[in-house]
ZASEBA-576405 format. One record per residue: x, y negated, z negated of N, C-alpha, C in turn; residue in one letter. Coordinates in steps of 0.05 Angstrom, whole numbers, plus 5000, padded with zeros to 4 digits. Example, Ala and Ser with C-alpha at 12.3 -4.5 7.8 and 13.67 -1.06 7.14 Angstrom:
ZASEBA-576405
526451144844524650904844526450664844A/525750454858527350214857525849994843S/
//
This chain:
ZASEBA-576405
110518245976108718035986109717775976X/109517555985111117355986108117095996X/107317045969105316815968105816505981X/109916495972111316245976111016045953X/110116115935109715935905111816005889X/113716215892115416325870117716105863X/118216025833120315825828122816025808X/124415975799126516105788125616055765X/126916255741125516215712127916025703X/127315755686128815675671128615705642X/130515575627131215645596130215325590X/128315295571128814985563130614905538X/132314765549135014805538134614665506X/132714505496132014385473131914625449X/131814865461131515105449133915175442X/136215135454138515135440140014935416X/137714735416139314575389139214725362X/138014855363137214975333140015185329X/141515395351143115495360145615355350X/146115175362147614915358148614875332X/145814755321146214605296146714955271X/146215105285147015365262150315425263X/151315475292153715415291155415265280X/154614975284156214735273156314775250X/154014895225153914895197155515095186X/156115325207157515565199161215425202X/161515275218164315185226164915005204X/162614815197163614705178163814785144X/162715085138162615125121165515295117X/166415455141169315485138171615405137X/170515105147172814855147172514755118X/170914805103170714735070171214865058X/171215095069172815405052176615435059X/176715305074179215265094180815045065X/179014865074180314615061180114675036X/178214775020179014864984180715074981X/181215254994183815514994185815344997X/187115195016189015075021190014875010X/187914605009188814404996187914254969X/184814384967184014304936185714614920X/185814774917185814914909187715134911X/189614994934191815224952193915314927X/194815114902197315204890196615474874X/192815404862193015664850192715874849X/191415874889191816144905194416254913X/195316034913198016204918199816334899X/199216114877201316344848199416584847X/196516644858194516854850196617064868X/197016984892198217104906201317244910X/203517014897205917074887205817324860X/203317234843202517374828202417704835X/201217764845199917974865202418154879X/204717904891206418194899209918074876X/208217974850210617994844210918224809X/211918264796212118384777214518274759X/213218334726215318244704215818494702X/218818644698218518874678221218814656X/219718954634221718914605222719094609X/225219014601228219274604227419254563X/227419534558228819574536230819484516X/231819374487234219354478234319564462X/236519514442238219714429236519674402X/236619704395235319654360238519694339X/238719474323240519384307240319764288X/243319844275242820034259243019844230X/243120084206242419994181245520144175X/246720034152248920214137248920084102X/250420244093251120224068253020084061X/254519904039256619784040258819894051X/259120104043261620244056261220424086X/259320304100258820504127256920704134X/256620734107254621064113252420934131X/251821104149249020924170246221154146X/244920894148242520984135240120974160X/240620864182238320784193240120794240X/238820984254240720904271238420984308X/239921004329238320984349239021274355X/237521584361238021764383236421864407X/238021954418236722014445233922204442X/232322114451230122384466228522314492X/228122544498227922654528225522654533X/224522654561221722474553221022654588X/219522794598219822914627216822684634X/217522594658216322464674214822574705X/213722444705211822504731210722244753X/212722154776211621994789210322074822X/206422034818205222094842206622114866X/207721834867208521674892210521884906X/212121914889214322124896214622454902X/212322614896211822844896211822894930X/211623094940213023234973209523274972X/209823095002207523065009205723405022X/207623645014206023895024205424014986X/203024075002201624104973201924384962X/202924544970204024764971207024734956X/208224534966211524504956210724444928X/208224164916208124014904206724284879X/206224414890205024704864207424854851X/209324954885210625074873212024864847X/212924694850214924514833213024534802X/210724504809208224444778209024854768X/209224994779208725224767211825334756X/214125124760216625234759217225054729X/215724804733215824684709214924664694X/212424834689210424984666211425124657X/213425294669214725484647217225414634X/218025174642220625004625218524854601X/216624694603216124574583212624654562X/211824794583210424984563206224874568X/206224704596204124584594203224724614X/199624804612199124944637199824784668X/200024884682198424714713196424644717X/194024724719191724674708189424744684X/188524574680187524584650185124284647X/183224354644181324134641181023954668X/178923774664177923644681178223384682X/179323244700178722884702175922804707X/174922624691172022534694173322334671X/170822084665170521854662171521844633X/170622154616171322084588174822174585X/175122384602177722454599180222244606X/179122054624181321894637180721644621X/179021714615178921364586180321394561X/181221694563183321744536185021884536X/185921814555189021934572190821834551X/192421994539194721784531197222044534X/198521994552201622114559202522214531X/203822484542204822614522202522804501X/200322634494198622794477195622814490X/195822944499193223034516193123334523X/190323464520190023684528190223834565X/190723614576190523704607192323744619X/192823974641195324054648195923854673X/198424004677200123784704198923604717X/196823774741195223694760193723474754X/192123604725190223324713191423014709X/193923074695195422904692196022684710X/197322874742198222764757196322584774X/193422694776191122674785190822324771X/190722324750190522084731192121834742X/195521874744196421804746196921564773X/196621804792195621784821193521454824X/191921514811189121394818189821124801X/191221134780191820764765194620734773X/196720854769199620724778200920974790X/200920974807201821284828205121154833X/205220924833208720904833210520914805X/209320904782209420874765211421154745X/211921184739213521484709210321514692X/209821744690208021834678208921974652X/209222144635210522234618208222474611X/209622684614208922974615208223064589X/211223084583211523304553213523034537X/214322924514215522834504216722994480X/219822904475221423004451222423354467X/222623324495223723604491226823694484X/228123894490229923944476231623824502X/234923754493235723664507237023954526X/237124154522237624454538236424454573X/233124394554231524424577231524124598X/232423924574232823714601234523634618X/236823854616239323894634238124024656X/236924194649235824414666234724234692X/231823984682230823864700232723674711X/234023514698235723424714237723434730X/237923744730240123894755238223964776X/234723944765234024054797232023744809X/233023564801231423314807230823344832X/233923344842234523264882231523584893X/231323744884229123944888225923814881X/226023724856223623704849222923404848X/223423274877222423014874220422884856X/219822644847217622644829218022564797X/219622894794219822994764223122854759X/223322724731225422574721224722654691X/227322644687227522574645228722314647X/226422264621227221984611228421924585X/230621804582232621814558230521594541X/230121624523228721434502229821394477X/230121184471230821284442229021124407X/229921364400227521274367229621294353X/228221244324229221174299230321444284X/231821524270232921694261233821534236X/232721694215234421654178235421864167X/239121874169240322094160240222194129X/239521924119239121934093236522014076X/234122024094231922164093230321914069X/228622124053227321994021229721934010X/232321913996234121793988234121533988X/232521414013233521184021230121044024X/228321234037226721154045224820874029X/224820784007223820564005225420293998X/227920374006229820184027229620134049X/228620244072229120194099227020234101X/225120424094221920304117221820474140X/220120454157221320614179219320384197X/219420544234218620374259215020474259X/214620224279211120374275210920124303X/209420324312207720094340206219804332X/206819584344206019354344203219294335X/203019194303199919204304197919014317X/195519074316193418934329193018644327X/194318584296194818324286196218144293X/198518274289201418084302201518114335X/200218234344200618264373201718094387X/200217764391200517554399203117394398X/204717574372207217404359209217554370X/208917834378211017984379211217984417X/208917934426208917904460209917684461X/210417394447211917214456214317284453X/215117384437217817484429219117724452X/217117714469218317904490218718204490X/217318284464216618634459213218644476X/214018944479211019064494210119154478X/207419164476206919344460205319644484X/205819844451205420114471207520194466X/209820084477212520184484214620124465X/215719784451216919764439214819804406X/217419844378216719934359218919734340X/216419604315216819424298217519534266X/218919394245218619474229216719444207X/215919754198212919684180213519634154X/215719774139216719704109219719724095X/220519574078223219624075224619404091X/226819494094229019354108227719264146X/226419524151226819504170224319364180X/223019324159221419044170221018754161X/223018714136223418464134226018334150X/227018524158229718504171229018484206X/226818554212225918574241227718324264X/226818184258228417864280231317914284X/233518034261234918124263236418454278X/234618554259234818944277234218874305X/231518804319230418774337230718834364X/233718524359234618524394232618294405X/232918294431231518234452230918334474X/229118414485228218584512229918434539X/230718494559231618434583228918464599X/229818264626227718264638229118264669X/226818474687226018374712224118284728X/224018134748222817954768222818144792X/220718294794221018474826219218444852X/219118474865217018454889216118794890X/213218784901211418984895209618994916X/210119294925206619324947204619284934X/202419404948200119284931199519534919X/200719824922200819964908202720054882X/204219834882205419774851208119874861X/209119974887211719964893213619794894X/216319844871217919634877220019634900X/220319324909221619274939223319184934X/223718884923226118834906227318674887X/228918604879229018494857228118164873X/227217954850226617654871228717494849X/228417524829231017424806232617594797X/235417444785237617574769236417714749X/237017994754236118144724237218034692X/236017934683236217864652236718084636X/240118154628240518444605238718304574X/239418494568237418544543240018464521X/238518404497240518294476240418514451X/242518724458242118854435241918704395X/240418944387239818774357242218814342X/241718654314244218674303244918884282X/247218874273247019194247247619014226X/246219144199245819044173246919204160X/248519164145249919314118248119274096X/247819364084246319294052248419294036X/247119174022248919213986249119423967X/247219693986247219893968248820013968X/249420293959253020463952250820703953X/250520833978249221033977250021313958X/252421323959253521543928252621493907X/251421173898250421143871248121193876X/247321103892244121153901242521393898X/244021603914244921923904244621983874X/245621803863246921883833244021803811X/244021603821241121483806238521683816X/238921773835236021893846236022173830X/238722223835239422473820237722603789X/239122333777238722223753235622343741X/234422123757231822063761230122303751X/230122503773228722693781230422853757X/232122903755232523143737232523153705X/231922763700231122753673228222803675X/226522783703223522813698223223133699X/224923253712224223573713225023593680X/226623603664227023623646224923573625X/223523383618222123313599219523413615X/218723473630215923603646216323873636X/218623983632218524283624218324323596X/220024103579218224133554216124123545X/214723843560212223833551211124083563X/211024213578209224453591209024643571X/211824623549211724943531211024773508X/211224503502210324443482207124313483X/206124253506203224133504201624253532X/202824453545202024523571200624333594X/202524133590202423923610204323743621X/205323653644207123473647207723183638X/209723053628210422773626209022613638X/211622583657211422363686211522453711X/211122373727212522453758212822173768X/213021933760213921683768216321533747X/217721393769219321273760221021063776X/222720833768224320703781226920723766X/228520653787231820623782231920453797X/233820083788235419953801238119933788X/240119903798242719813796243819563806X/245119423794245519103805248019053803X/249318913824252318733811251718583794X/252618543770251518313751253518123756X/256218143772257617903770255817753800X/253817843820254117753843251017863854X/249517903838246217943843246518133866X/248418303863247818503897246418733879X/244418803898242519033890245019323895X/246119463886247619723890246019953886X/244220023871240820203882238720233877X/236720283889233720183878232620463887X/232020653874231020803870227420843848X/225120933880222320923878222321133883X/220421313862219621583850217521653845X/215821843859216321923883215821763916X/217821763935217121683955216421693987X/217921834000215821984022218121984047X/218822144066220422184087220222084109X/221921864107220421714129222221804169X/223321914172223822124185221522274197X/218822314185216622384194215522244216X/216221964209214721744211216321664246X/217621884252218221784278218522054295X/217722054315217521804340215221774335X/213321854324210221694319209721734297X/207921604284207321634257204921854251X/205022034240202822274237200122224231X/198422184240195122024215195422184191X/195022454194194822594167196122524147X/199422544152202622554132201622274124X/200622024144199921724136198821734110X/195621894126193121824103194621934078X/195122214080195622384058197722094039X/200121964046201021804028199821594022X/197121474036196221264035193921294011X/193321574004190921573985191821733957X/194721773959196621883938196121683916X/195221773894195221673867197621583862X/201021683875203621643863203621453874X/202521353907202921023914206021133919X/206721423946209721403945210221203975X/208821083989209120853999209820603991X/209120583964209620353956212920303934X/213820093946217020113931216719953903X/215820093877215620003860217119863848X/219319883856221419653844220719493836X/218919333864219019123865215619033872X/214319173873211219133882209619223854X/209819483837209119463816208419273795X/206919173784207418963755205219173728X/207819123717206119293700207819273665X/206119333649207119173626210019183621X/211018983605214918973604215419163581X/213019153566213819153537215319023522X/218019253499219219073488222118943511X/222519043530224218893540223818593538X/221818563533220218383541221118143518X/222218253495222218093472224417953475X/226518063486228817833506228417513513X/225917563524224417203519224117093496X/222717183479222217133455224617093439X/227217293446229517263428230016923434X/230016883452232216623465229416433459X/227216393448225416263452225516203417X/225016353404225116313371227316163355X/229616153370231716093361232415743368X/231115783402232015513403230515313414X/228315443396225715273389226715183358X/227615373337228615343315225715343299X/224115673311222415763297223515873265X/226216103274227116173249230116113254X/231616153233235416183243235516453245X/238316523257238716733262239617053241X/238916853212239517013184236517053172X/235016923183231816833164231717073164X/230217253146229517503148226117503150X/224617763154221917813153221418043146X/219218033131218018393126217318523142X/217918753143216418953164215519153140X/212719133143212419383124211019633144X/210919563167210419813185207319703199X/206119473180203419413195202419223188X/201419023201201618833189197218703198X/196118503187193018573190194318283198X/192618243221191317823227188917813235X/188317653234186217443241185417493265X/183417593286183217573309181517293308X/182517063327180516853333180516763359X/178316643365178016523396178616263400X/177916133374178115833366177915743337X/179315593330180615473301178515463282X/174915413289174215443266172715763272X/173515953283172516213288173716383262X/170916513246170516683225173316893239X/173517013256174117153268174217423260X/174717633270175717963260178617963250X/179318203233181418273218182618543244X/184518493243186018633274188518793263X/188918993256191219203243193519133274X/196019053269197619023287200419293278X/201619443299202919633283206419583290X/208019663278211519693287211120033297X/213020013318212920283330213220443311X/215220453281216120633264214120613242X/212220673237209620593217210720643195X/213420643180214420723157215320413157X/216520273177217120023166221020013164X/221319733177224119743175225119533153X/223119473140223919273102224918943117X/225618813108227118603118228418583141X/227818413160229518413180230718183191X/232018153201232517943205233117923242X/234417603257233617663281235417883294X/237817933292239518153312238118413305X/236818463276236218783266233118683281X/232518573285230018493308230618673337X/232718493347232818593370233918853362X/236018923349236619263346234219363341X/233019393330231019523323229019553334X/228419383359225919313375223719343347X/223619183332221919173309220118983320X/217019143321215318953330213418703312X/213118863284212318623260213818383264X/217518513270218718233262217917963287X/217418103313216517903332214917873340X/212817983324209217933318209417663298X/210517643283211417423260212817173276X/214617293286216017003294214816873317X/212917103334212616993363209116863358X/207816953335204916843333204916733307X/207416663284206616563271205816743245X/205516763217205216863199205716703169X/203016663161203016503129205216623113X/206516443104208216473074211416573088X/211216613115213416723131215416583153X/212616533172213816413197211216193196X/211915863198209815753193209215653219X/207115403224206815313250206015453280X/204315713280204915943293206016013302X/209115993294210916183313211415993338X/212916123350213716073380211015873399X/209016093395206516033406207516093444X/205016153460204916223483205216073501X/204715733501206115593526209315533520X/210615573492212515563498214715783508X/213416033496213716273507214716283528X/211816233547212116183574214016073595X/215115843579218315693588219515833590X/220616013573222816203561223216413585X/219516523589219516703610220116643626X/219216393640219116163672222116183673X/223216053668226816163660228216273664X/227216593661229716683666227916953690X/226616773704225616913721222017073725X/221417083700218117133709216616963713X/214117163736212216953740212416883767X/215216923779215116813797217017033820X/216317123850218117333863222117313864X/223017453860226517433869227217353885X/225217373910226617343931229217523945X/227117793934230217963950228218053977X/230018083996229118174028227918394035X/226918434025224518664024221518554021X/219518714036217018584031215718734014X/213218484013211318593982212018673961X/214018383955214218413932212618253915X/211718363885209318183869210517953846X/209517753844210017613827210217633794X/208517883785208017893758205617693751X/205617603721203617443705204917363675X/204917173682204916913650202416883644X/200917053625197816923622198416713595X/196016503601195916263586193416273574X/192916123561190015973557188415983579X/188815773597188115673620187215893636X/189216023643189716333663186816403651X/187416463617185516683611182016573615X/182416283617179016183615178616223645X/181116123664180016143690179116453706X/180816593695181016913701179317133690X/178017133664176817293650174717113640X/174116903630172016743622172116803598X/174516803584174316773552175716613547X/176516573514178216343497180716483493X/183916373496185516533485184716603457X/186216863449185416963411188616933420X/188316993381191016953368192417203379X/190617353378192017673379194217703404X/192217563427194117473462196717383459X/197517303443200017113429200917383421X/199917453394202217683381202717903408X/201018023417201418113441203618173463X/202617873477205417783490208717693483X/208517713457211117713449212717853447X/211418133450212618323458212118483481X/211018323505211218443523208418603533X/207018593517203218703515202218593524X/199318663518197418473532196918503556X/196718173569196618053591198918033611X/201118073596204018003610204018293626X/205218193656205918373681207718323678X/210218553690213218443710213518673717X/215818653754216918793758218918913752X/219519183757222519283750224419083757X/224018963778226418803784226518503776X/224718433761223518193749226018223722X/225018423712225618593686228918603688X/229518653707232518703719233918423716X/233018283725233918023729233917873709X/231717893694231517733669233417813653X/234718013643236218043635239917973636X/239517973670242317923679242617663680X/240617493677241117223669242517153644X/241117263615241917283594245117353592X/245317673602248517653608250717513618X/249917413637251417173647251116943642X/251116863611250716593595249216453615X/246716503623245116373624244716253660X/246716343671246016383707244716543715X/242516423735240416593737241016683777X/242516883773243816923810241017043824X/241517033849239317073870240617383877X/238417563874238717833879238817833917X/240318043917240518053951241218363950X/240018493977240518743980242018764005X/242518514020244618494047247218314033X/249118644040251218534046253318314065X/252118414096253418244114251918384137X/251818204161250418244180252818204206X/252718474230254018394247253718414272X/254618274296253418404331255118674335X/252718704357254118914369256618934372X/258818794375261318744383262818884358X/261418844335262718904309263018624292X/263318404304263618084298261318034266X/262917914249261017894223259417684229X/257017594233256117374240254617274208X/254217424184253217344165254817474142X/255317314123256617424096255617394071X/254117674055253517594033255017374011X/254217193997255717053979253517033947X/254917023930254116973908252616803900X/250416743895248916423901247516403870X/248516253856247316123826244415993830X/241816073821239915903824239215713803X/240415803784240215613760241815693738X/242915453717244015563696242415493669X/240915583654239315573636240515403606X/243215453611244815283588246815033596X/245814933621245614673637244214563644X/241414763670240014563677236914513662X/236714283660234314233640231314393651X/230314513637228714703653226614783644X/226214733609224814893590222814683578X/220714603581218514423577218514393541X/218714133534217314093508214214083499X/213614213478210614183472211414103439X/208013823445207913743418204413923414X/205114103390202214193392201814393416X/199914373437199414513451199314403475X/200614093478201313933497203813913503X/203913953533206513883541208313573550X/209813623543211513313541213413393575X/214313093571216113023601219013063598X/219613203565222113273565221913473571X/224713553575226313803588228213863568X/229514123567231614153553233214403566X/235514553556236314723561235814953528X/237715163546238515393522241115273509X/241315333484244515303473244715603482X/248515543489249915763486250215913469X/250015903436250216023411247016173410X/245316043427242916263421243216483436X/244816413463245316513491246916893476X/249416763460251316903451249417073428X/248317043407247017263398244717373402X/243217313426241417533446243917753449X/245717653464247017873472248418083459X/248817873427249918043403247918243394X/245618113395242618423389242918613404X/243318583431243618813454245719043460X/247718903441250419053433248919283408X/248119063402246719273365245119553376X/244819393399241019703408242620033413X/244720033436246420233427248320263409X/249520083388251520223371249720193338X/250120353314250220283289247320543284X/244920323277242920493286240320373297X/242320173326240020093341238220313353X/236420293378234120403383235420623403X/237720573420238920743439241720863431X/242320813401244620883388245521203393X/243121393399244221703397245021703429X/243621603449244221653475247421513488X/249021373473251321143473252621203456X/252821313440254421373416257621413421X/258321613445261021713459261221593479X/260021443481259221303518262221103517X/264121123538266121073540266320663556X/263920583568263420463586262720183569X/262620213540261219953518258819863536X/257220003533253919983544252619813526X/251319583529250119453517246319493539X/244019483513241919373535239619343504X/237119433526234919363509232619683516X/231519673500229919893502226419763502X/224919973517221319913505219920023519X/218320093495216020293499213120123512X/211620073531210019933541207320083539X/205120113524202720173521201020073541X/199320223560197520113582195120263577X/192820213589190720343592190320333623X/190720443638189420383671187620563681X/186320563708184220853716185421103711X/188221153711188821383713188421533681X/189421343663189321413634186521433624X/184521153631181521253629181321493637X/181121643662180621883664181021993653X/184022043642184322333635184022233603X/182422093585181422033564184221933555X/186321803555188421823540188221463527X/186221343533185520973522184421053499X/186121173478185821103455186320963435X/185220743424185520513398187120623377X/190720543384192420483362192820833372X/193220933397194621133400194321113434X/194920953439195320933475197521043485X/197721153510199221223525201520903530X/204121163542205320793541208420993565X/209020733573209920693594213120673586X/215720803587218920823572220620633594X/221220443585223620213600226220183586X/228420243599230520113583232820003614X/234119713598235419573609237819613602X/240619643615242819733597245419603617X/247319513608250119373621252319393612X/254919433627256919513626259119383635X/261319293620262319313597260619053587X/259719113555258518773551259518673537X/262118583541264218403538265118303575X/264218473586265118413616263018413627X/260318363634259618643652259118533680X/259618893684260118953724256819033738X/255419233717253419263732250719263709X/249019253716246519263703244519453715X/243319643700241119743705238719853695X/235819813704234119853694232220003705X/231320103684229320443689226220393677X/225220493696222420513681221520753692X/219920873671217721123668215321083672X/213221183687211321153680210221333667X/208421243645207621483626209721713617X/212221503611214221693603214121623566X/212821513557213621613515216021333512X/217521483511219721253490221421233515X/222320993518225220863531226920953513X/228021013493231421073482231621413495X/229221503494229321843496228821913529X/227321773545227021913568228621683586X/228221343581229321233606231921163595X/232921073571236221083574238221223578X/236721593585239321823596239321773627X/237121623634237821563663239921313673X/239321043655241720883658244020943655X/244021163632246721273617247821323651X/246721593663248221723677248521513712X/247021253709247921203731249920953731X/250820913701252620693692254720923700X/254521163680257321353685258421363722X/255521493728256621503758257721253779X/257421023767258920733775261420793768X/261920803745264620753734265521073741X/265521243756266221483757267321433792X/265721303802265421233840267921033838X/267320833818270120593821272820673821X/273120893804275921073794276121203824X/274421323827275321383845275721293874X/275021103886275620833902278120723893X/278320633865281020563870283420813872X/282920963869284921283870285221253899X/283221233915284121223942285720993958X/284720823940286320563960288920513946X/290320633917292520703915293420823930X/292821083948294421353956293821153981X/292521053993292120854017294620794028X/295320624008298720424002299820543990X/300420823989301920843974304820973995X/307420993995309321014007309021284016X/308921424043309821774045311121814032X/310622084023313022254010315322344041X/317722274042319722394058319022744059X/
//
């Protein structure tokens, strides 16, 4: 039906502005998103992006080896085999990709399947040591870097990694990876020489990623050589620049591959045959006196000790032997937690290279300062004599008008050695006589003696107090205690007694074996005080010497002015030196200690080598002795040191021993210098025997 009113429906088009204006806001909001991607903001989308398909990867270097003066490698790089697993690469039939997992379970010994991937398992994935078989593995792998080497089984034998790598072209995927770790042929011999490798810690992280190591992957040195030596051993990593899918596949290189800078090799200054010889030494004078005491007191000596050996013409360390110390061979390709903890909570401390980290009393070595300190101070001459009647009583005081206590002071020989004078001092390690001269004694030694800040000079001098500076870390400074020291450190007043004390080496006074070492080889060498070094020469890979040990004088004590004046207990702005004539009969006492009836006279007697040194017995109380009740008043446990050098009219080498809780230095530590002076002069004979027959003409 058709009314004739019908109009067409229109749109009222006002209804589209709203349409409009939503459009326009959407166009312009992409033109602002347009314009900040591109031009506010385009450079650092696009490195996001260069970023994205590009990749760094560190090529590996060589790690520098370690040797002995004469070659022996103490420290070096070998191969191990490492089976790999890349997702990306496995034969896309899953059937092929089993058989290959079930052919290579029975080469390396890991199930096929075994455990589950879930959130905790894959959060503590770590290659190589994980409980999950192939699949799990591969499963892992797959899902974070599927283009990537996974690592299966690590350290297998190299038998079985011929095997895989003859059936590679078969077992797509699966690869051995040549790696290589740290190896010490020389084992504990050596071990608190060289140190061994350990993963990058949490600390240094920051220092060692600029330096272009990964961590995870590359390995630093933790002690010894081979980690104060690190910048050197090291090397440098090589690098590539690659292009990358977005699944981590590489496409191709975008820069020149950067080779890697192998590290360098370090000789030391040691003579691993002596080293041998001293260690030898060592251990079989401690088995020795552990078995007597067992039938004589049913208990052991010692089981600690040090041995160093030194060039005395040229401060080269030739061996440092720390007793007991630990295999560091363990310590690679990873370091064990257990074998760690177990050395880390060892009472022997065989982690630690006592040489040189130890401080612990000098004793009478110790009176060596004192010798050179009394004389040319012109406390006494070198004829004055003093009583020893075996014990002598003083005054304990804190301060000058202090009532104070009466303090029994003893000589090791409580019978008393009658008159002495200064060389039957040093022969005799007579401690009255340098209880007298070093603190002073009415009607005897007037003025107190030496007294302790000048002491202190004497010590500062010829080396304590302060580190060597040999290339090894953690090493300790020792202690000069003072007055001062003692008010700032303990909150008391020096006593008189701190004085008699330290004059021989008691008390408060610390040093290291190698403190102890040194101090002495100053003395020998009229008064040059050389810089110990345990590197010989450093060279590249090529073989090229790029560093040469040299002989380096740090001071000469009977030249350079060095030794502080005190008026009273104040120090003055003069300086002075040592005379040589005081220089010359220290060394004349030291001659006395093994011949006549100095303190080491029975152990030297036939000794072919004119061994001169010093001997001392060092009394301590520490936790260990608390425990086992042995801090007893005027019967302490004590600690055997002796220092000894050869020829001393010449000498070539110097060495010094310490015991811990070994009794007497003439009886337990000078058969150990004995035998590693012999075995020097036994190694030289025979060195030169060879480099005679070297040059020497064929026989026709």
């Amino acid at each position: 039906m058709n009314n004739g009113n019908y109009e067409k429906p229109t749109i009222d088009l006002k209804r589209f502005r709203w349409v409009y204006l939503i459009i326009a806001v959407v166009f312009v909001y992409y033109i602002a998103q347009l314009f900040n991607y591109q031009i506010v903001n385009g450079a650092e989308y696009r490195a996001q992006a260069e970023d994205n398909r590009t990749q760094v990867i560190s090529i590996p270097t060589d790690r520098g080896m370690i040797f002995d003066r004469n070659g022996i490698v103490l420290a070096r790089n070998v191969a191990q085999y490492n089976v790999t697993v890349t997702p990306a690469n496995l034969p896309d039939s899953a059937g092929k990709t089993r058989d290959i997992f079930n052919q290579l379970s029975a080469l390396i010994d890991i199930p096929v399947s075994q455990g589950e991937v879930n959130e905790q398992t894959a959060g503590s994935f770590s290659p190589c040591y994980t409980p999950l078989g192939i699949e799990q593995v591969v499963e892992i792998a797959d899902s974070l870097w599927p283009f990537q080497a996974t690592r299966l089984k690590c350290n297998i034998d190299k038998q079985t990694a011929m095997i895989i790598q003859e059936k590679e072209a078969d077992w797509p995927g699966i690869e051995v990876e040549i790696e290589q770790i740290r190896e010490y042929p020389t084992g504990n011999q050596t071990a608190e020489i060289i140190g061994f490798l350990g993963p990058i810690p949490e600390v240094l992280l920051d220092y060692y990623t600029e330096q272009g190591f990964v961590s995870g992957r590359d390995k630093v040195g933790y002690m010894g050589v081979e980690n104060s030596m690190q910048d050197v051993l090291g090397g440098k990593n090589g690098q590539r620049v690659v292009e990358v899918t977005v699944g981590g596949e590489i496409v191709r290189d975008i820069e020149e591959p950067v080779d890697p800078v192998p590290g360098e090799n370090v000789y030391l200054s040691i003579d691993y045959r002596l080293q041998q010889a001293a260690h030898a030494a060592l251990v079989n004078q401690l088995d020795y006196w552990n078995q007597l005491y067992m039938l004589w007191q049913n208990e052991i000596l010692s089981t600690m000790g040090v041995v160093v050996a030194m060039d005395a013409k040229s401060g080269e360390i030739l061996s440092m032997v720390s007793y007991p110390n630990y295999d560091n061979n363990r310590m690679s390709p990873f370091i064990p937690a257990d074998y760690y903890e177990q050395l880390s909570i060892d009472e022997h401390k065989p982690l630690l290279n006592k040489a040189i980290s130890s401080e612990l009393p000098p004793g009478s070595v110790y009176k060596m300062v004192s010798a050179l300190g009394v004389l040319n101070e012109d406390v006494v001459t070198p004829y004055q004599t003093v009583e020893d009647p075996g014990m002598i009583t003083l005054r304990q005081q804190f301060y000058e008008t202090d009532i104070g206590t009466l303090q029994n002071y003893y000589c090791w020989d409580r019978a008393g050695h009658g008159q002495v004078d200064y060389l039957h001092g040093i022969a005799y390690s007579c401690n009255v006589y340098w209880y007298k001269v070093g603190g002073g004694y009415e009607g005897e030694v007037a003025d107190g003696g030496l007294g302790i800040w000048r002491m202190d000079e004497y010590a500062a001098a010829l080396g304590y107090g302060e580190t060597t500076g040999l290339e090894l870390p953690g090493e300790a400074d020792g202690l000069l205690p003072n007055p001062t020291w003692k008010r700032l450190n303990i909150g008391e007043n020096w006593a008189t007694g701190d004085t008699y004390l330290a004059t021989v080496g008691q008390g408060y006074v610390l040093a290291t074996p190698m403190q102890v070492l040194n101090s002495i080889n100053t003395i020998i060498n009229d008064g040059k005080h050389y810089q110990p070094t345990i590197i010989d020469r450093i060279t590249d890979f090529d073989g090229n010497v790029t560093y040469q040990s040299e002989p380096e004088i740090l001071w000469d004590i009977t030249k350079d002015p060095m030794i502080a004046t005190y008026e009273g207990n104040n120090r003055t702005n003069e300086l002075k030196t040592v005379e040589q004539s005081v220089i010359d009969l220290a060394k004349r006492g030291m001659e006395m200690v093994t011949r006549d009836d100095g303190t080491a006279w029975y152990e030297f007697q036939d000794n072919p080598w004119k061994v001169a040194g010093k001997t001392g017995t060092a009394e301590f109380c520490d936790d260990w002795a608390n425990r086992e009740g042995l801090c007893v008043p005027g019967s302490w446990p004590a600690h055997a040191w002796f220092v000894g050098y050869a020829p001393y009219d010449d000498p070539e080498i110097i060495v010094a021993v310490f015991i811990y809780h070994g009794a007497e230095g003439s009886t337990v530590a000078a058969p150990i210098a004995k035998s590693t002076i012999d075995a020097y002069f036994q190694l030289k004979q025979v060195d030169q025997e060879l480099q005679q027959n070297e040059y020497a003409p064929a026989i026709p």
